[in-house]
N, C-alpha and C positions, 0 to 999 in steps of 0.2 A: 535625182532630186525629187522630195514626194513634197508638191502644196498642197496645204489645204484649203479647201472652198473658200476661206474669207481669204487669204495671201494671194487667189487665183483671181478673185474678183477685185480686189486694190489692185493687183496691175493689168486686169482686163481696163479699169478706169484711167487710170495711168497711160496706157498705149489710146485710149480710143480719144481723151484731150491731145497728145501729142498729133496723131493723127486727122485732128480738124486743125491743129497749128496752123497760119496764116502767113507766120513770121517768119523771116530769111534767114532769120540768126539760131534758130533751131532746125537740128538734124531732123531731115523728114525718117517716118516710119512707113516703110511701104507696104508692112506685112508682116504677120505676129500668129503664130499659131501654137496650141500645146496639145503636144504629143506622145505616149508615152510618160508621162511623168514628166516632160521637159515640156519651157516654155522659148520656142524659138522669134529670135525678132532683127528680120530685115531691115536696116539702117543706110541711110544715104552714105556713101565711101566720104569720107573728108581727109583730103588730101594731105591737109597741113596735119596730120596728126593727132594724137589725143590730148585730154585735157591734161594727165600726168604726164606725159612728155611735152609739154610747153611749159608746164610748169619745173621739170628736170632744168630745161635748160634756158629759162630767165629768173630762174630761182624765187621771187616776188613779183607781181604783177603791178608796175605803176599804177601810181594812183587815177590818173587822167583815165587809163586804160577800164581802171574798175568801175570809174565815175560814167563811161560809155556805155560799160553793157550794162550797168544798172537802170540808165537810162532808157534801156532798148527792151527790159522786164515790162511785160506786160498782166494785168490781172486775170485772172480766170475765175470766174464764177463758182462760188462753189456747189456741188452739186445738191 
């Protein structure tokens, strides 16, 4: 994979807000580096699975459910 300088530096920004995240409800990032052409990025293991398989198998997300994590969105400054 070849990024260029400004795709390398939107997700250098992208990992380094994720990485001051505070929130419980966000996957922590422990560690991002690019090498090679490749950008690699250590993620906390979540047990329960990905976002496409919970979504495979309760097909729609109750509304309650949506009203929760939208609740739990916090803002971020923008840079």
């Amino acid at each position: 994979m070849n990024i260029d300088g400004s795709a390398r530096r939107q997700i250098a920004q992208e990992l380094k807000i994720n990485q001051s995240s505070q929130c419980q409800n966000v996957v922590v990032c422990y560690q991002s580096f690019y090498e090679n052409g490749a950008i690699s990025i250590i993620l906390e293991y979540m047990d329960g699975g990905s976002l496409p398989d919970f979504l495979k198998h309760v097909k729609t997300i109750p509304e309650p459910c949506l009203a929760a994590i939208c609740a739990q969105e916090e803002v971020v400054p923008s840079a």
